[in-house]
C-alpha positions in Angstrom: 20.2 86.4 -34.1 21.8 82.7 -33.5 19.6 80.4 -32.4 20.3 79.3 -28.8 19.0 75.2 -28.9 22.5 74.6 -30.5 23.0 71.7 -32.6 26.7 71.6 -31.7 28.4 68.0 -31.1 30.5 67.1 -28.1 33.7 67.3 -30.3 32.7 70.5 -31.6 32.9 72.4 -27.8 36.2 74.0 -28.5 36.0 74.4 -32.1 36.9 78.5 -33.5 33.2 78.3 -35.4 31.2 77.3 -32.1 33.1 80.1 -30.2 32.5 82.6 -32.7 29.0 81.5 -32.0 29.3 82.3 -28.3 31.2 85.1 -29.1 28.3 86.6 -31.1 25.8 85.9 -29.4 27.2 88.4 -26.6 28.2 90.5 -29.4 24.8 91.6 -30.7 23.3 92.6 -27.4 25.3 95.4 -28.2 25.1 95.9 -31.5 21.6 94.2 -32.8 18.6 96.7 -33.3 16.9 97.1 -29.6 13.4 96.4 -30.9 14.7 93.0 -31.9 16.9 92.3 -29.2 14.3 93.1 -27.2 11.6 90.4 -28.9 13.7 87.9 -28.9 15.0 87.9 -25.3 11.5 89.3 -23.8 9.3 86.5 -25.7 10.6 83.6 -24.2 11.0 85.5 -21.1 7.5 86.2 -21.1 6.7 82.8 -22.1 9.1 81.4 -19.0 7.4 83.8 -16.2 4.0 83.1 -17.5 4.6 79.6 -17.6 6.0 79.7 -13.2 3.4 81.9 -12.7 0.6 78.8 -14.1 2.3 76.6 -11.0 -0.1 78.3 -8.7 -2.6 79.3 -11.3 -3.2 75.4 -12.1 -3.2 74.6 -8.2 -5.6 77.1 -7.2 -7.7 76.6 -10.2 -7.8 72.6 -9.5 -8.2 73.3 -5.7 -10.6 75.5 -5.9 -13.0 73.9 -8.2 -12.3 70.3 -6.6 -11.5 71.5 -2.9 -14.2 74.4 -2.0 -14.0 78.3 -1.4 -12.3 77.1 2.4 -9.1 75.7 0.4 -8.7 78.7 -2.1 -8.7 80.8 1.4 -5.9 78.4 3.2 -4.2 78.5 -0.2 -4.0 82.1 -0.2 -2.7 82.3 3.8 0.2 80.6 2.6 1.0 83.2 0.2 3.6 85.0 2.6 5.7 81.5 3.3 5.6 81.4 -0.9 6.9 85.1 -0.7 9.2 84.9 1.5 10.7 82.1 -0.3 10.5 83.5 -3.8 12.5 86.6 -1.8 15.6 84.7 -0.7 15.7 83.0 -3.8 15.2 86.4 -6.1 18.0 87.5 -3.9 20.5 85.4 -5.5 19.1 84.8 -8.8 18.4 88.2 -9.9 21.6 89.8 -8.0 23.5 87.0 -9.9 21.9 87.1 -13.6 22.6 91.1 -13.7 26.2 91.0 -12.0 26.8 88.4 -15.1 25.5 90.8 -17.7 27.4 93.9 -16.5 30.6 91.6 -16.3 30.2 89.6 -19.3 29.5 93.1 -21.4 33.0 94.3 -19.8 34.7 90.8 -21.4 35.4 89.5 -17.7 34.4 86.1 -18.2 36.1 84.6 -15.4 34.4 86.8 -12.7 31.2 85.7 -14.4 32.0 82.3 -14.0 33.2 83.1 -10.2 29.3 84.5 -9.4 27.6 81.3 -11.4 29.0 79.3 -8.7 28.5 81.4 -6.5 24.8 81.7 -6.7 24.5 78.0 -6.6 26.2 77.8 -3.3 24.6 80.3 -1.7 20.7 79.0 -3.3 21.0 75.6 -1.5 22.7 77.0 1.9 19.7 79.4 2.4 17.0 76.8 0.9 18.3 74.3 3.3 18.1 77.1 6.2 14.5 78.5 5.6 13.3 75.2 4.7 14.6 74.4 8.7 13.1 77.2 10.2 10.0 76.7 8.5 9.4 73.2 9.4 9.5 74.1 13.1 7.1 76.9 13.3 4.7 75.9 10.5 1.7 76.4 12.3 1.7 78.8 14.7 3.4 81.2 11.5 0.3 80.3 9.9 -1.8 81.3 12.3 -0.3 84.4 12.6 0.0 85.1 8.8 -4.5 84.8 9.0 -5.3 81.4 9.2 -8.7 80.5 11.2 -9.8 77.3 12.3 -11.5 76.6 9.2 -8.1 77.5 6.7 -5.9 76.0 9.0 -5.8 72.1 8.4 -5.9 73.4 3.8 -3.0 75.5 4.3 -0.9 73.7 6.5 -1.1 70.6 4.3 -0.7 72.2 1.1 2.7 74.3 2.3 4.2 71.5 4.1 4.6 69.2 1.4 5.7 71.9 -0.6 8.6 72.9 1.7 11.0 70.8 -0.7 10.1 72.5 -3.8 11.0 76.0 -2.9 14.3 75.4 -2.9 14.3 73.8 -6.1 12.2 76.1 -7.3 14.9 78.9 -6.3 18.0 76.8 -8.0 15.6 76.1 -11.2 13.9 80.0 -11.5 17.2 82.0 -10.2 19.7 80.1 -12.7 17.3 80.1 -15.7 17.6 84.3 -15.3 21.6 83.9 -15.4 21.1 81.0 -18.4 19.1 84.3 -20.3 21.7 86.7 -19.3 24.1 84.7 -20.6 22.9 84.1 -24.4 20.4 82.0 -24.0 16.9 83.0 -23.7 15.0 80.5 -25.5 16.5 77.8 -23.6 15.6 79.5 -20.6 12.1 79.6 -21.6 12.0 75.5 -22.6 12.9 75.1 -18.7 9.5 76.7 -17.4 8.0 75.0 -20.1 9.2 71.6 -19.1 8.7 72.0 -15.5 4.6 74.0 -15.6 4.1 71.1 -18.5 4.9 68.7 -15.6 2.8 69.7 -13.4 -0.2 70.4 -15.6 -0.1 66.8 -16.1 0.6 65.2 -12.7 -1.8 68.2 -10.3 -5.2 67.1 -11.3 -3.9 63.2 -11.2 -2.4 63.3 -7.9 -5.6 65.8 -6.4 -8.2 63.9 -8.0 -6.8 60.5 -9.4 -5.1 59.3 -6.2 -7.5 62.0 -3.9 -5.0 63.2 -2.0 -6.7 66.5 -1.9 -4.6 69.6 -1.5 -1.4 68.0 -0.6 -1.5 66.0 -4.2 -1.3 69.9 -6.0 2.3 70.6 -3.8 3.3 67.0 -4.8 2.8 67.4 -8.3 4.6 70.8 -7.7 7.3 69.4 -6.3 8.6 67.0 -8.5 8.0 69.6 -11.9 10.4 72.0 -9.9 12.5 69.4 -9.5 12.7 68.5 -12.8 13.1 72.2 -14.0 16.1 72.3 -11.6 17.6 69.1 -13.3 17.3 71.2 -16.6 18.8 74.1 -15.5 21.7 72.9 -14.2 22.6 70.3 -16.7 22.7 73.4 -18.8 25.9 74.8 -16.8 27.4 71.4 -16.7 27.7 71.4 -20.6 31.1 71.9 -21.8 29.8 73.7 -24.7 28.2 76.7 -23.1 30.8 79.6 -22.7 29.6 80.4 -19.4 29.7 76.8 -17.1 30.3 75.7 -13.9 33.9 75.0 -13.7 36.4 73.8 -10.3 37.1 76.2 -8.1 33.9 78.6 -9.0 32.6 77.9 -5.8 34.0 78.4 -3.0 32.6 82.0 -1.6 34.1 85.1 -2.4 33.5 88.4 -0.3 33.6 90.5 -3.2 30.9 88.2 -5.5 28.8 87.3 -2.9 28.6 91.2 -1.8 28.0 92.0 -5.5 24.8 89.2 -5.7 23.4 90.3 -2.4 23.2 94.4 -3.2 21.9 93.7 -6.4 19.4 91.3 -5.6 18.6 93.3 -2.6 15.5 95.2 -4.6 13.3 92.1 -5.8 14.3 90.5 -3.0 12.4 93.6 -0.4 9.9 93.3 -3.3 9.0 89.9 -2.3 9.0 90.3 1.2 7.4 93.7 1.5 4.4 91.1 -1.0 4.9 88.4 2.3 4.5 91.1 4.9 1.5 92.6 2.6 -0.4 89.7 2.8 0.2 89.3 5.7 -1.7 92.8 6.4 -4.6 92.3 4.1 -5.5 89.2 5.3 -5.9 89.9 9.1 -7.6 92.8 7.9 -9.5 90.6 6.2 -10.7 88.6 8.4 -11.4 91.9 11.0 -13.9 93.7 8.6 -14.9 90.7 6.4 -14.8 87.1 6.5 -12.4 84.0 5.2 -14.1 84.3 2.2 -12.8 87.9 1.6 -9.6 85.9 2.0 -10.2 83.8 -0.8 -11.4 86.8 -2.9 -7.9 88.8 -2.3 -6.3 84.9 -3.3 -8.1 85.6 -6.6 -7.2 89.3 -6.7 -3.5 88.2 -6.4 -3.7 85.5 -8.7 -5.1 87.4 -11.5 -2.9 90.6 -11.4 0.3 88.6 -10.6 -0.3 86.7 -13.8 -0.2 90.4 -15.4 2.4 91.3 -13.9 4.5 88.4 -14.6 4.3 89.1 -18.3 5.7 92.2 -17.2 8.4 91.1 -15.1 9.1 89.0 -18.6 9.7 92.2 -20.6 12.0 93.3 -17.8 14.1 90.3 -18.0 14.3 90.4 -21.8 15.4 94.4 -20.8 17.8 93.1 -18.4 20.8 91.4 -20.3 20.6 94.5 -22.7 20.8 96.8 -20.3 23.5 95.1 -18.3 25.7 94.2 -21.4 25.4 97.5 -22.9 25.9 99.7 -19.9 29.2 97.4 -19.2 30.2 98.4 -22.8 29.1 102.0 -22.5 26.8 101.6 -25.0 24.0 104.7 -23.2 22.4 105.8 -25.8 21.3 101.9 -26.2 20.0 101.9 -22.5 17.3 105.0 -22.9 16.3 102.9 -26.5 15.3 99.7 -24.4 13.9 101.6 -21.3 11.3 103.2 -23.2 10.6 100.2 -25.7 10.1 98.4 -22.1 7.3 100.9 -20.8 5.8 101.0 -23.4 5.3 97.7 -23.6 4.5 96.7 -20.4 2.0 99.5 -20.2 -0.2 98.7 -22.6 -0.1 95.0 -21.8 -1.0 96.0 -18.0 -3.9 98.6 -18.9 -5.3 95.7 -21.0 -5.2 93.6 -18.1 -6.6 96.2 -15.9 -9.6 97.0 -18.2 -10.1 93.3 -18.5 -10.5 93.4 -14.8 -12.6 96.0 -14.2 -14.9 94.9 -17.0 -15.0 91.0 -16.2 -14.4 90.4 -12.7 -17.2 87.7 -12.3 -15.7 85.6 -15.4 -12.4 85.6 -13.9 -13.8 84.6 -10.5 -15.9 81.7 -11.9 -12.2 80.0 -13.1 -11.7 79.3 -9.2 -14.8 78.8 -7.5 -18.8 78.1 -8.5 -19.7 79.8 -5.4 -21.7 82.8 -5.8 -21.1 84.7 -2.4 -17.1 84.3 -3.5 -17.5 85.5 -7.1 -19.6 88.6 -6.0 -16.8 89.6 -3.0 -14.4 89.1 -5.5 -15.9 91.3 -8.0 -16.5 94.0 -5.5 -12.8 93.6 -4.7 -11.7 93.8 -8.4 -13.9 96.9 -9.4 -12.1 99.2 -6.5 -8.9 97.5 -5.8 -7.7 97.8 -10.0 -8.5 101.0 -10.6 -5.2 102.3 -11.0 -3.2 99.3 -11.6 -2.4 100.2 -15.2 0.6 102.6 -14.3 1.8 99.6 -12.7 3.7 98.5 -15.5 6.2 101.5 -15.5 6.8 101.3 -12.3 8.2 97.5 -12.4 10.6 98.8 -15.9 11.9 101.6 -13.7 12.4 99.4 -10.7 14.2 96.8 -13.1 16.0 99.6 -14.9 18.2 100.5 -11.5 18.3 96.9 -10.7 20.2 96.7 -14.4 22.7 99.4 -14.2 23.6 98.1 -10.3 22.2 101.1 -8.9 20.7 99.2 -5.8 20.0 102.2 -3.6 17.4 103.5 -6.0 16.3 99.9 -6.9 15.1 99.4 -3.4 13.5 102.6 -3.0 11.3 102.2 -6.0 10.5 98.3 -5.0 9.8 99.7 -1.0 7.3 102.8 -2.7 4.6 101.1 -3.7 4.2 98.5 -1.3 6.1 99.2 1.9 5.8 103.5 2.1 2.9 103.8 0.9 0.5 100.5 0.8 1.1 99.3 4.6 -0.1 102.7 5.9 -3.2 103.1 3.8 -4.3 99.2 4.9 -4.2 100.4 8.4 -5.6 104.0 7.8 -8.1 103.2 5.0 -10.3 100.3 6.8 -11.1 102.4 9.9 -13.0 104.6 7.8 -14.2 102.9 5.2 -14.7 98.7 6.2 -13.9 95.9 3.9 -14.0 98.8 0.8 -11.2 100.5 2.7 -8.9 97.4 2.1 -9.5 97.4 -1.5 -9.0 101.7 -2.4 -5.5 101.0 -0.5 -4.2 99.7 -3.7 -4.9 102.4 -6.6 -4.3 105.0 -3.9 -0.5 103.7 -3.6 -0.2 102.7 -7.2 -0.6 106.6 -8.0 1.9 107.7 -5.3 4.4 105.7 -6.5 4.3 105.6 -10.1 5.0 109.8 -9.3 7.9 108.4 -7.3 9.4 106.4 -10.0 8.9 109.5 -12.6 11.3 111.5 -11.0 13.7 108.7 -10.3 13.6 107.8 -13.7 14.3 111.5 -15.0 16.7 111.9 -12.7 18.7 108.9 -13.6 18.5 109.7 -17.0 20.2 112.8 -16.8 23.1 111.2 -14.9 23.4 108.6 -18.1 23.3 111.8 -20.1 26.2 113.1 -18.6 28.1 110.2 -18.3 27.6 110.2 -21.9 29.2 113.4 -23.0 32.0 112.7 -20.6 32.6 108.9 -21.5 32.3 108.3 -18.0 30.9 105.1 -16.5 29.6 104.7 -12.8 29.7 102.3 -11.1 32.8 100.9 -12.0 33.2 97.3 -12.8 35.3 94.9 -11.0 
């Protein structure tokens, strides 16, 4: 497949051979082998969400080992605020990058165009909005999301001076998935890579160099995301990518901004069903354990969302595929890539899991050298994975709706796992069983709603099956 880090000249932007380039590029998502296509847009994928997902790998590791086991637990109260964050901007960025796909796949270039402007737009209005609200009610929404006395002062001075780079995290992360849904997934990738590379460098100087503690880790963070951002959208502004921004893209249209919003509705509820989550766990936590169970579950979610990024990776490689090809009624192509995309993601996630399960002291001795932690976090770890491995279907099916615009059965598979079933079993659970009780809520509502997302999945299959034999497509594209 063409390479995306074009070589093209200025002069060449409207040339016929750099358009057959473009032209190709889109072309091949629906005619290249799946296993293939599915490499080489999952890899750098992979690579991208891996490479976000070492932001708050690097800060926790840094904080933890040159802060104390107090800072890894305010780190981990401002989870929610993160989440809810990651949600808004998820919204837009996910709705957006599959709304391209489907369009793009149907030849309507323009409306694609309309939606990439759109997304911006609508990015900075609501970063600038939540950023607001946050600054006004930091700490008393701190206090309620779990923070004691002792986690307070860590986690309001780490989320504060990261308030600016959630928004550019949001522009940088949600228009580097419509950058891969538009051709080019490699140079999606080089954006995480610039921006994590960033801040790999400047964490441990500004925490430890210039000692400005926790606050130096959201500095450093800060300023990589911005950078990111400055990547991402000088991307758009080059004349010589087929899809740019262009005047009058931006002004907001009912019909796009409708079309971002119920798309991006799933991962979005994903996100903040993970925001209200924590929110649960750790005032649970701190009922029937301590605010070092905090920092244990901080751990517990560091680890397994590192896992399940690389997943999430896959399902963005899956994404443009999926997208292009349903928008070219291409089915056959769409059950190819679904089950390439389990598969995958399975056996990555029950390596994971086992790794887990088998290791749970190594992995807590990257954060912290102290030994009450690392054996909380090890207790947690040996009840709390045991059925994480079917987590990795569950995420391809959830992506899978997501892909095709289905959003009603997108947010009923993102809502399963964490909203129907978790939230009941964290209240339930602990009154029977403690501190233990906390940690058997999670492989109890991984296995109710991987069943869930079984039957959706063979139910939606058969509806692809018939649109098949009738030539049909649903929903229709506008």
């Amino acid at each position: 497949m063409t390479s995306d880090n074009s070589t093209a000249t200025p002069s060449s932007a409207s040339s016929p051979d750099n358009a057959a380039t473009d032209n190709q590029r889109l072309r091949e998502l629906a005619t290249g082998k799946i296993g293939r296509l599915l490499w080489h847009y999952s890899i750098p994928a992979v690579t991208g969400m891996v490479v976000m997902s070492l932001y708050n790998v690097i800060d926790r590791i840094f904080i933890g080992q040159g802060v104390g086991p107090e800072a890894i637990a305010g780190l981990a109260i401002t989870f929610p605020v993160m989440n809810i964050a990651t949600a808004l901007g998820v919204l837009i960025g996910a709705g957006a990058s599959a709304r391209v796909s489907i369009l793009l796949g149907a030849g309507n270039k323009r409306s694609a165009e309309r939606i990439l402007g759109n997304a911006l737009v609508l990015t900075i209005v609501i970063g600038i909005i939540y950023i607001g609200i946050f600054a006004s009610v930091l700490t008393p929404m701190l206090r309620a999301f779990g923070a004691s006395d002792a986690t307070l002062p860590y986690a309001y001075d780490f989320i504060f001076h990261l308030l600016p780079g959630l928004m550019l995290s949001n522009i940088a992360f949600g228009l580097n998935n419509v950058m891969r849904a538009s051709g080019y997934p490699v140079r999606a990738m080089m954006t995480n890579l610039i921006g994590a590379g960033a801040n790999l460098v400047l964490a441990p100087i500004f925490l430890f160099g210039f000692g400005w503690g926790i606050k130096g880790a959201a500095i450093a963070t800060d300023i990589s995301m911005g950078i990111s951002a400055i990547f991402v959208l000088a991307h758009f502004f080059d004349r010589r990518t087929p899809l740019r921004f262009r005047h009058g893209i931006y002004g907001l249209q009912v019909s796009s901004v409708v079309g971002i919003l119920s798309i991006g509705a799933a991962p979005c509820l994903v996100n903040l069903a993970g925001s209200m989550i924590n929110v649960i766990v750790n005032r649970n936590l701190v009922a029937y354990g301590s605010d070092m169970a905090v920092a244990a579950a901080g751990i517990f979610t560091t680890y397994t969302t590192l896992i399940i990024m690389v997943v999430l990776g896959i399902c963005l490689g899956m994404q443009p595929i999926v997208g292009y090809n349903y928008g070219a009624r291409q089915y056959g192509r769409l059950r190819h890539v679904l089950w390439l995309a389990v598969g995958w993601s399975t056996l990555f996630v029950t390596a994971g899991c086992a790794f887990g399960l088998l290791c749970p002291q190594l992995i807590a001795r990257a954060f912290t050298t102290d030994e009450n932690l690392i054996s909380i976090t090890a207790g947690a770890f040996s009840t709390a994975m045991l059925s994480f491995w079917q987590v990795g279907f569950q995420i391809v099916a959830t992506n899978f709706f997501q892909s095709l615009g289905y959003a009603g059965k997108s947010i009923i598979m993102s809502l399963s796992r964490q909203v129907i079933f978790l939230i009941p079993l964290l209240y339930i659970m602990p009154r029977y069983m403690g501190l233990n009780g906390i940690w058997a809520a999670y492989p109890m509502s991984d296995t109710m709603a991987t069943m869930v997302a079984a039957v959706l999945v063979w139910w939606q299959l058969r509806v692809i099956a018939r649109c098949e034999r009738q030539g049909e497509l649903r929903p229709a594209i506008s």
